[in-house]
C-alpha angles and dihedrals in degrees: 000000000000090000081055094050096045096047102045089033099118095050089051087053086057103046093048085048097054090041097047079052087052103056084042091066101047091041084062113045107004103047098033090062110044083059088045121108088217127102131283119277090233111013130173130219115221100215103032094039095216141146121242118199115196115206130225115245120233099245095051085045093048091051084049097055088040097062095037090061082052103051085044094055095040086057092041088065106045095054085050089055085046097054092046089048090044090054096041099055090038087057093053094046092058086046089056087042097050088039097051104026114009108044120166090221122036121193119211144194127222127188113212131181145162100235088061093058093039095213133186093225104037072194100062127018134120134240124208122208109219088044136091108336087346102092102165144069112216107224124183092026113184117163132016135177142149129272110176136350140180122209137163119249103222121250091210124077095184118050147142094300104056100018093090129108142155117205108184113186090205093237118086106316148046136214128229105199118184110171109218119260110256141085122302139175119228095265089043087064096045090038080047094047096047088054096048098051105050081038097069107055137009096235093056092066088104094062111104126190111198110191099207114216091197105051102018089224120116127225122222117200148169134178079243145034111280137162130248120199122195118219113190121329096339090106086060096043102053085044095258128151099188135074105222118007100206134181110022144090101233134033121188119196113252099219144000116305117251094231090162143069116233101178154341133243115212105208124188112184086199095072128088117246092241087071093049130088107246123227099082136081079232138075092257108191085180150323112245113198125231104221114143125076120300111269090029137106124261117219113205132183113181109239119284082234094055088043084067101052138090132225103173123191140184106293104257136168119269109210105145141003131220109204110194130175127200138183136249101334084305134133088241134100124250107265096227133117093182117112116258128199134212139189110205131185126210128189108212120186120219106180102084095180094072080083092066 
């Protein structure tokens, strides 16, 4: 009852108006006179069979028009407070309607990962858009950043990207050292390199690795001058600068050797660089830390600060996606085959109009 009231409320307002002036008006002249003592109005006169007109008197004339300017005006007003009213509501209406159902920008959310797409790299695989569970195409894309992501932290520290390096002895033969994929301390490389190296060849039985407690830096040495080449990371790895060392009998490593993974980049070509971090040579959507135990899963969620920010960019169709992760800062791959998951969000315009 009170939705009724309050929705028909105006037109309530009106009729009791017109009907209060209504019974003004017969509370004035009809009624009064009939209660009156004067004569009729009309009246007719049986023998003479005439019509009699009374007239109204000014004063009585004068209090009628009188209350009829001020019902008028009384009326006039309330339909002007109902048409205000009536636009007003009707313009907040179409507020509440733009601002819940028609907005001129949408953000999305799209859930990617790389057991969906089954790949034979988890480092490095693409996702179209229009394909498999993937039903849409994204078109006037203008913004796009990361929300959450899950990724494993590896349990090797040595791998296919930093386990590669050529020893030539300068003499007549080379060596082609790949340390095997797994976990090792800081002696277990040196002790697996040594192995490797006077393994392969007879005449390398001269070659020596010591692995250095004191230090953490690893020697290199030869009864001759020999050449060490770095494939990858392994320079890294093993704590060298230079790529080659050529020339002398014995190489020490100039600094610690990195023998551990601090964080990801997740890298996607199809994004414009306004939406990337700076700083690399890469289109870096974001560096995710690695900071849980090693074989484990990280668990990262982009800051609250950056959640509130806007990087726009030209509106561009969104068909498929290239998620990429790289090591380090480096140009190699992260050495994981392990799924990884990721929460985007896009921001779409649909009001297409806006270009004009």
């Amino acid at each position: 009852m009170k939705e009724f009231i309050e929705k028909y409320k105006y037109h309530i307002g009106g009729s009791t108006i017109g009907l209060i002036l209504l019974y003004l008006i017969y509370n004035e002249f009809i009624k009064k006179s009939e209660n009156s003592n004067k004569e009729p109005i009309i009246t007719f006169k049986s023998e003479e069979k005439e019509i009699v007109k009374a007239e109204i008197s000014h004063e009585e004339f004068l209090l009628f028009m009188k209350t009829l300017k001020n019902e008028l005006q009384s009326l006039t007003q309330s339909m002007i407070q109902f048409n205000a009213n009536h636009i007003k509501t009707h313009s907040k209406y179409k507020d509440f309607r733009d601002k819940l159902f028609t907005k001129d920008i949408v953000k999305k959310s799209i859930l990617i990962d790389s057991v969906s797409v089954d790949p034979d790299n988890t480092s490095n695989y693409v996702v179209n858009f229009g394909e498999d569970i993937y039903s849409e195409v994204f078109k006037n894309v203008i913004g796009f950043r990361l929300v959450k992501a899950t990724v494993p932290h590896s349990l090797y520290n040595v791998d296919n990207n930093n386990n590669h390096i050529k020893i030539d002895n300068l003499v007549d033969a080379e060596a082609d050292i790949r340390i095997p994929e797994g976990f090792y301390t800081f002696k277990q490389i040196g002790d697996e390199l040594k192995r490797l190296i006077t393994g392969l060849l007879n005449n390398y039985v001269n070659f020596n690795v010591v692995s250095s407690g004191n230090s953490f830096k690893y020697t290199i040495s030869n009864t001759s001058a020999f050449n060490i080449t770095f494939e990858g990371n392994s320079a890294e790895l093993l704590g060298f600068n230079g790529n080659p060392l050529a020339g002398l009998n014995n190489y020490t490593s100039d600094k610690q050797p990195n023998q551990t993974r601090h964080f990801v980049d997740l890298v996607i070509p199809e994004i414009p660089d306004i939406a990337c971090k700076m700083g690399s040579k890469k289109q870096v959507i974001d560096r995710i830390p690695l900071n849980s135990e090693t074989g484990s899963l990280v668990y990262y969620r982009s800051p609250e600060a950056e959640l509130q920010t806007h990087n726009y960019f030209y509106p561009m169709k969104l068909s498929s996606l290239n998620i990429q992760l790289y090591e380090n800062d480096s140009t190699n791959l992260y050495g994981c085959d392990g799924d990884n998951y990721f929460e985007f969000e896009i921001t779409i315009v649909k009001n297409t109009e806006l270009f004009k």
